[in-house]
N, C-alpha and C positions, 0 to 999 in steps of 0.2 A: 574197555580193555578185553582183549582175547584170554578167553581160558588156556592156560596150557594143559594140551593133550600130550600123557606118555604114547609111547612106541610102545606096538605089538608084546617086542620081546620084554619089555618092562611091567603090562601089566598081568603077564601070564608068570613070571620070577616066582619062585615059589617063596613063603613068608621070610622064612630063614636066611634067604639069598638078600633080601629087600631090606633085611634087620643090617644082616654084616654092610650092603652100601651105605645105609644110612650111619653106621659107625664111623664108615671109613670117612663120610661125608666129613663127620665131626670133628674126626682126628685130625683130616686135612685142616678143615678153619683153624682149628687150634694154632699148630704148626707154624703155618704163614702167619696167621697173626704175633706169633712170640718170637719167631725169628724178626722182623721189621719191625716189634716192636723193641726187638733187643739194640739192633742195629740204630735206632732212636737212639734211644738210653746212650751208647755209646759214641754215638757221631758228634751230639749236640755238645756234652762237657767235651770230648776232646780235641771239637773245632776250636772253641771260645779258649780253651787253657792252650794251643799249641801256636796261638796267634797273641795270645792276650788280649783278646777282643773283649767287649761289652756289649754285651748277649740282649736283643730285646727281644721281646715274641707277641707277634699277634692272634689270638686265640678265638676262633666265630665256629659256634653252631647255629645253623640256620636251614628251616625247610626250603626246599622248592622244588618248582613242579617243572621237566622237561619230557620231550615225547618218547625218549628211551624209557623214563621209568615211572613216569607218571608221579605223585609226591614219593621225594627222596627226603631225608634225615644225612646232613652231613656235618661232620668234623672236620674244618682244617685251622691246622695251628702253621704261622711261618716266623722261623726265626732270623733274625737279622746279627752278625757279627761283624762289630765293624773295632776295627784297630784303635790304638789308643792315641796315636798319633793322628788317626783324624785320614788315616787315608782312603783313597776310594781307589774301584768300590769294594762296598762289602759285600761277606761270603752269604749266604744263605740257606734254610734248610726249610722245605716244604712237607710237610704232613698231611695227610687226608683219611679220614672214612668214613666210607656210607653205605646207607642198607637204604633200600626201597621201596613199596608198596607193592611191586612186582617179587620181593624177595630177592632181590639182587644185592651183591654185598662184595663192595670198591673196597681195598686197603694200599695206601702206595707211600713210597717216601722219597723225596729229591734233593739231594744235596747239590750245591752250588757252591765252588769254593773258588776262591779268585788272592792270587798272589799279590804282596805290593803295586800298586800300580799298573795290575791288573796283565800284566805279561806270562801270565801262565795261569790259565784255569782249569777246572778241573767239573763235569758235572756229570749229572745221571739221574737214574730214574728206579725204583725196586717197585712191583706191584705182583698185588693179587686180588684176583676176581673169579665170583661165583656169580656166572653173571645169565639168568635166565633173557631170551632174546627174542628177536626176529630175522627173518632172513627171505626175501623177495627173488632173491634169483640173482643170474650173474649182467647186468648188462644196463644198458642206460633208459631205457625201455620198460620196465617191469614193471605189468599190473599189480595193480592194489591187489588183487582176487588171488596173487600168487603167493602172497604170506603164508609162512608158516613158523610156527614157533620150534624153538630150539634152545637148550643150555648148554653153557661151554664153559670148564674152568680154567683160568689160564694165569702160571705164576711169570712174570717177564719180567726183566733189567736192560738198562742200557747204561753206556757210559763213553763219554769223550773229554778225553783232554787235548787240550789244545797249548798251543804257545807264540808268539810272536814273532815273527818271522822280519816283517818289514815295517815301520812306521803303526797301523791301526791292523794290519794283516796278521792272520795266527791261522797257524794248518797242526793237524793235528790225525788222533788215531779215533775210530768208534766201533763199538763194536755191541754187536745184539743178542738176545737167547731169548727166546719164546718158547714155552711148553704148552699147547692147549691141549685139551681133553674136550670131545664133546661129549656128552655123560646122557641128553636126553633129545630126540630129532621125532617131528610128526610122523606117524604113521602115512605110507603113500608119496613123502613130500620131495621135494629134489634131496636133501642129505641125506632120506635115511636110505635110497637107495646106492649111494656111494657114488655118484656123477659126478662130484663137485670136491674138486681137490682139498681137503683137510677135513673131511666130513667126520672122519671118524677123531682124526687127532692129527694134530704136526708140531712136530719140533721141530724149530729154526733158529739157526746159527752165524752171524754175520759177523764179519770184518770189513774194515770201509775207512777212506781217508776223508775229512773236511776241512774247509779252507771258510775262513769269517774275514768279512770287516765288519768294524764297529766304530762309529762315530758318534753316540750317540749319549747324550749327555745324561743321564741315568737309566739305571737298567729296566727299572719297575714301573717309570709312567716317565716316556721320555715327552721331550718336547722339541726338541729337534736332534738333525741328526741322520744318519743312514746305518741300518744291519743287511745284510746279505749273507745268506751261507748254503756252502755246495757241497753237497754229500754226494759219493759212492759207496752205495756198500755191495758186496759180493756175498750172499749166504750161499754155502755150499754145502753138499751132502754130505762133508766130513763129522762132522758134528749134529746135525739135523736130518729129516726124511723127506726135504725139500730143496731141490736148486734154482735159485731165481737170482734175478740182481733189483737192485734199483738204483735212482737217480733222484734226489730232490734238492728243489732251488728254492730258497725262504729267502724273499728279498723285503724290506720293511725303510718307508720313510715317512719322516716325520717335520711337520714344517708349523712355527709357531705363527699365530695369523691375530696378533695383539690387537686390541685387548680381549678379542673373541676365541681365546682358546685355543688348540692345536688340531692338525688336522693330520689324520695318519693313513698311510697307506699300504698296503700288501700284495705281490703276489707271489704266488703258491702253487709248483710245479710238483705233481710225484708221476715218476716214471716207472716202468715195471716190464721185463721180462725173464719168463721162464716159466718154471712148475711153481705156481702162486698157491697157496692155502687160500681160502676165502676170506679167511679172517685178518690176511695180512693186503689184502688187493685195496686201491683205492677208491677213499669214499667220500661222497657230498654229505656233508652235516658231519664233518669227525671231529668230533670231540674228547680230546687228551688230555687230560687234566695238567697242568705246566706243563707242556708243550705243544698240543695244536688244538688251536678253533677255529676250523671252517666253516662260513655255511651256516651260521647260526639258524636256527628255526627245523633244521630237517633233524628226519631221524637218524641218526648215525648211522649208515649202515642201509636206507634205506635204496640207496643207489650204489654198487657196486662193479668196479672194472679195472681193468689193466692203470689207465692214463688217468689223471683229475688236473684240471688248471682252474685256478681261482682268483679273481680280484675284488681285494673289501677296500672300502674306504671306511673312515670315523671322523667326525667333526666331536671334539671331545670340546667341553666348555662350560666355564666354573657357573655357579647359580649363585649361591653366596654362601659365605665362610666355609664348611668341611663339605660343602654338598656341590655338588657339580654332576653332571647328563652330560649326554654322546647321543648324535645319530648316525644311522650305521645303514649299508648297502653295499651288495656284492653281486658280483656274476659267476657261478661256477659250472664248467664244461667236465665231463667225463666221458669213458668211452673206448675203443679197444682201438679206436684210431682218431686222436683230437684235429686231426687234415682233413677227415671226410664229414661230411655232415652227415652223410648216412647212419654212422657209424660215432657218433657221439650227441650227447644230451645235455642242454644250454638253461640252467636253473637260476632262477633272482632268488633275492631274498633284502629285506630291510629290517627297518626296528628305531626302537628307543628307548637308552640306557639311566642308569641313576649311579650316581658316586659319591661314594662317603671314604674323606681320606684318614685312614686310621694313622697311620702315623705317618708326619710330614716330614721327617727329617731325612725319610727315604722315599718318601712318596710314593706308599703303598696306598693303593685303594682297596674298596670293600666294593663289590660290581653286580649289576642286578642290572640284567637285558631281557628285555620283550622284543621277540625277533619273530617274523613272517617269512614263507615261506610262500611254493606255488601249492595252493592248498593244504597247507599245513602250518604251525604252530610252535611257540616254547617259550620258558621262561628259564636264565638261569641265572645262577649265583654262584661269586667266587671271590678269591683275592688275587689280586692284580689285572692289568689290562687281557683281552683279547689277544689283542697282538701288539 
C-alpha cells in the first residue's frame, strides 16, 4: 500500500491552521452522518406506515478486501416493504457504511419506492465520502509509475422518478448534485498543478429525462426477463462550476437455462462531452454501491476517459439449499474515442462468485465475488446481484 504524501502547502500550514482543518474535518463527518442518518429514521417508518407494508430488514456486517481500499469494515442494512395485499413489487431502502484500512469512510442511503403494480416509481441515492485515493492520469494508457495519491470529500444525491407510459415502458425526470472537495493532492503530481479539470473542487448539477423497460420477473435476483434504460442528462453551469452532458445506456437480460441456473447479461454504455471534472469521467472497475458494477477486479478509477463500453456475462447457479455461485467475464473498452483503436483501451476481466440467499421471498442475496483482472485483482461483498 502507498503511503500517502501531503502537498507542500499542507506540510508547511502552521499548527494552528492544521488544528482548525482537522476540526472542520470533524464537524463535516458529523453533519453528513446525522443528516442520512436522520433521513433513515424518517424514511423507513414513513414508507412502511404510508403503504401499510410489512417492513423486513436484512442486516450484514462483514469485512472485505478490494483494490480501492484494501480490508474495508462495512455496514449494510436493506429493508424490504411490501403491501399487505400481497402486491408487487416491493419498495425498498438501502443502507450502507464503511471505513477502511486506507482511512476512507462511505456513508450513503437509497430508497426505492414503487407504486401498486409498479406504475410509478420513485428512487435515489444520498452519499457521503471521505475518501483518501488514487489517481493515474487521464486516458486509456496510463502507467502504473504515474500514480499518485490524492483525498477528495464528496457529499452527492440523485433521484428519478419514473412512470408508465405504455405497456412495461416508464419515462421519467433525474436529476444530480455533486459537491466534491479535493482536500489533499501529491506534491509535483498531475492535480496539484491544476491541469486536470476538478483538481481543486467541482460542483455538479444535472437535469436529464430517462426512459426504462422492465420485464423482468423480480427486481433483486431476476431470472428472466429484459431492463434497458436511456439516460440524458444536461449538467449545466447554472447550478455547478462544470458544463458537460452525458448519455448512458444500461441494457440487462436474463435467461433461465433449467435446471442449471440463469444466465445474465449486460451492456454498458457511458458517454461524455464537455468540461468533465475527473471524478465524474468514465471508469473501468466502477464501483457504485446499488447502482453500478463494472469491471469487477479493477481499481475504480484506475483507467479514466471521456467514453466506457462494457459487456459482462454471469451463469449464476444454485449448489444446494441457500447456497448457490456465479461465473462471471466481461470486456470493457474506454477511451476519448471508442471508433479508433488508437485512441481506446480493450480490458478482460473474470471470476468466481458465492450466494447465500437471505431472504427468499424476495430473493435477496448475500454476494461474495473473487474477480481478475489484466494484472490485477479483488474480492468483494454485498447484498444483491451485480447486475
Amino acid at each position: 500500500m502507498t503511503e500517502q504524501r501531503p502537498s507542500d502547502a499542507d506540510s508547511t500550514a502552521p499548527a494552528a491552521e492544521r488544528r482548525r482543518k482537522a476540526s472542520a474535518t470533524r464537524i463535516g463527518h458529523r453533519q453528513a452522518v446525522s443528516v442520512l442518518g436522520l433521513f433513515l429514521l424518517w424514511a423507513g417508518p414513513r414508507a412502511a406506515h404510508a403503504n401499510k407494508t410489512d417492513a423486513r430488514w436484512v442486516v450484514v456486517p462483514f469485512p472485505v478486501y478490494a483494490p480501492e481500499t484494501d480490508v474495508q469494515m462495512t455496514l449494510t442494512a436493506m429493508g424490504h416493504f411490501r403491501r399487505a395485499d400481497g402486491a408487487e413489487p416491493p419498495s425498498s431502502l438501502l443502507a450502507n457504511v464503511a471505513y477502511t484500512q486506507r482511512k476512507q469512510t462511505s456513508v450513503s442511503l437509497a430508497p426505492h419506492w414503487v407504486s401498486r403494480n409498479g406504475a410509478v416509481q420513485a428512487l435515489g441515492k444520498a452519499s457521503f465520502r471521505d475518501w483518501p485515493d488514487k489517481f493515474y492520469g487521464v486516458g486509456h494508457d496510463t502507467p502504473e509509475r504515474a500514480e499518485e495519491d490524492f483525498s477528495a470529500r464528496t457529499i452527492g444525491a440523485f433521484a428519478t422518478v419514473r412512470a408508465a407510459v405504455f405497456a412495461r415502458w416508464q419515462v421519467g425526470l433525474r436529476g444530480e448534485f455533486s459537491d466534491a472537495r479535493v482536500r489533499q493532492t501529491e506534491a509535483g503530481g498531475q492535480l496539484a498543478d491544476g491541469s486536470i479539470p476538478g483538481s481543486e473542487s467541482a460542483r455538479v448539477a444535472g437535469l436529464g429525462l430517462v426512459a426504462t423497460w422492465d420485464s423482468r420477473d423480480n427486481l433483486f435476483h431476476p431470472e428472466r426477463g429484459v431492463y434497458a434504460e436511456l439516460s440524458a442528462t444536461d449538467f449545466g453551469s447554472g447550478l455547478g462550476d462544470h458544463a458537460f452532458r452525458r448519455v448512458r445506456l444500461d441494457a440487462r437480460q436474463y435467461f433461465p437455462v433449467r435446471p442449471f441456473g440463469t444466465l445474465a447479461l449486460q451492456q454498458h454504455v457511458n458517454w461524455l462531452d464537455g468540461n468533465v471534472p475527473f471524478l465524474e469521467l468514465s471508469r473501468i472497475g466502477d464501483i457504485r454501491f446499488g447502482e453500478i458494477n463494472l469491471m469487477r477486479g479493477y481499481y475504480s478509477g484506475r483507467f479514466r476517459d471521456r467514453h466506457a463500453a462494457v459487456l459482462q456475462s454471469e451463469w449464476r447457479f444454485p449448489l444446494r439449499g441457500k447456497i448457490g455461485a456465479t461465473l462471471f467475464g466481461g470486456l470493457g473498452a474506454i477511451g476519448a474515442n471508442l471508433l479508433d483503436t488508437d485512441e481506446r483501451g480493450v480490458y478482460p476481466n473474470g471470476g468466481v462468485g458465492f450466494r447465500y440467499r437471505a431472504r427468499e421471498s424476495e430473493r435477496v442475496n448475500l454476494r461474495l465475488d473473487i474477480a481478475f483482472g489484466e494484472r490485477t485483482s479483488g474480492v468483494y461483498f454485498g447484498i444483491l446481484e451485480a447486475f
